[in-house]
N, C-alpha and C positions, 0 to 999 in steps of 0.2 A: 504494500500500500504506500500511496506514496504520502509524504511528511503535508501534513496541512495546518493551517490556523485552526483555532479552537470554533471560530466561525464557522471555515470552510468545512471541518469534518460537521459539525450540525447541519448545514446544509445538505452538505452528502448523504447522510443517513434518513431525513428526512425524504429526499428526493431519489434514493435506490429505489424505494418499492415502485414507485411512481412509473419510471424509467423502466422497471423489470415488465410490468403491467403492458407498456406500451411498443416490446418487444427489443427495447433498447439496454445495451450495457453503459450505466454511470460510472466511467471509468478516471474521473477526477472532477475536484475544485476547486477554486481559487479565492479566496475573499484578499486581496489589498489593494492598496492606495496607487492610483496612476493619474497624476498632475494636481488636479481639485478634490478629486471624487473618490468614493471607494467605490471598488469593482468587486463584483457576487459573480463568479462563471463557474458554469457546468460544463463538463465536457461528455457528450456520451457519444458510444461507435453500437457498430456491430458487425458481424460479418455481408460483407456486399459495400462495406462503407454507411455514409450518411449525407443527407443533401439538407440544401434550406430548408424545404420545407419539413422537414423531421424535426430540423431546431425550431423552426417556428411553432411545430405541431406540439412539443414539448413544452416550450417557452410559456404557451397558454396554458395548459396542464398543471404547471407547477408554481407558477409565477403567483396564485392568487393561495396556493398550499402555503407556500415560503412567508410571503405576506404575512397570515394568519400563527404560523407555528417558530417562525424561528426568529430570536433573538438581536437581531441585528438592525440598522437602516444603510441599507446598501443605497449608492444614491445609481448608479446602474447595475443593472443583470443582463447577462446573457447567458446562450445554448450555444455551442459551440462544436466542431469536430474536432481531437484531437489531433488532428493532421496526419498527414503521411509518413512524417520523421518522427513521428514519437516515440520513444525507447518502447517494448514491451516490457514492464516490468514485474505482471505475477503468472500464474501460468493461465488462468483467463484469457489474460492476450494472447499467449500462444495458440489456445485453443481458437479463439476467435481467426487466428490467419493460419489455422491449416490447411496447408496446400497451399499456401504460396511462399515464395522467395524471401527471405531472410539474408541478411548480411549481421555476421558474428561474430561477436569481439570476447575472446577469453583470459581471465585473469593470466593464466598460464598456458603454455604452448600444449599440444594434444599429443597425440602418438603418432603426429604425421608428423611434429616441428613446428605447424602454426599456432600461431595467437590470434588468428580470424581466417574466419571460410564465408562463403554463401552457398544457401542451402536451404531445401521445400522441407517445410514440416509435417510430418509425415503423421506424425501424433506427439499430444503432450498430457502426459497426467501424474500422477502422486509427487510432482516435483520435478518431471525430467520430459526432456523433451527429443523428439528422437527425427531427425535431420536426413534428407538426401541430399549429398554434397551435389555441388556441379560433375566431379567426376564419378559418379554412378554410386561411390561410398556413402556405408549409413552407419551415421554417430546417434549414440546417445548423451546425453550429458545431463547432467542435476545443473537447476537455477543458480544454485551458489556457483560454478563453476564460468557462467555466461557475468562478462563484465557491459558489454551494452549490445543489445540486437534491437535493430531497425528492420523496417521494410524496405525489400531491395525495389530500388525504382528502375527501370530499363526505360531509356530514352530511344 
């Protein structure tokens, strides 16, 4: 999970079930300060990605929840997608982008000598995620052992 304000995780929890209801994963939040204003953002994904109209569809959904239940006065809120380059960081994510491309950054070098591959995920559960390299090899590795994986983009 990742590290949030005491805000941002009441938001979050608040706004999981919401999000799980409307077939979306709440995969982070944000509550701070950007020039004047404080900022409230949700990020949700899921698998096939997410467009406007999902944050919008969201946005209404929970904007009058948040309102009424959480503690805060945020002077904006948004729904947002976490992007393209967002680290995957529990294995949710991984599950979320099985079958696709991966680029892998590991604490320590593997049994081949690297410290990064790209590589389709082939499946991921109890903590370990199990990879087809570009060259037809299949890794498993445990989360502890992955220091940052991205989505690989081909241009």
């Amino acid at each position: 999970m990742a590290k949030r304000s005491k805000t941002a995780q009441e938001a979050f929890e608040i706004a999981q079930p919401e999000a799980a209801k409307m077939g979306f994963d709440l995969v982070d939040a944000e509550y701070k300060k950007e020039g004047q204003g404080m900022f409230l953002r949700l990020f949700i994904d899921r698998k096939g990605g997410i467009s406007i109209d999902d944050c919008e569809a969201f946005s209404k959904v929970i904007d009058p929840i948040l309102d009424e239940k959480l503690k805060c006065d945020a002077d904006f809120f948004e729904v947002s997608s976490p992007g393209l380059t967002r680290p995957l960081d529990d294995i949710s994510d991984y599950v979320r982008y099985e079958g696709e491309k991966i680029d892998v950054k590991l604490f320590a070098a593997d049994e081949t000598g690297s410290k990064s591959f790209t590589g389709k995920i082939l499946s991921a559960a109890d903590g370990k995620v199990v990879f087809e390299r570009e060259d037809g090899n299949t890794t498993e590795l445990a989360l502890t052992d992955i220091s940052k994986a991205v989505r690989h983009i081909d241009f």
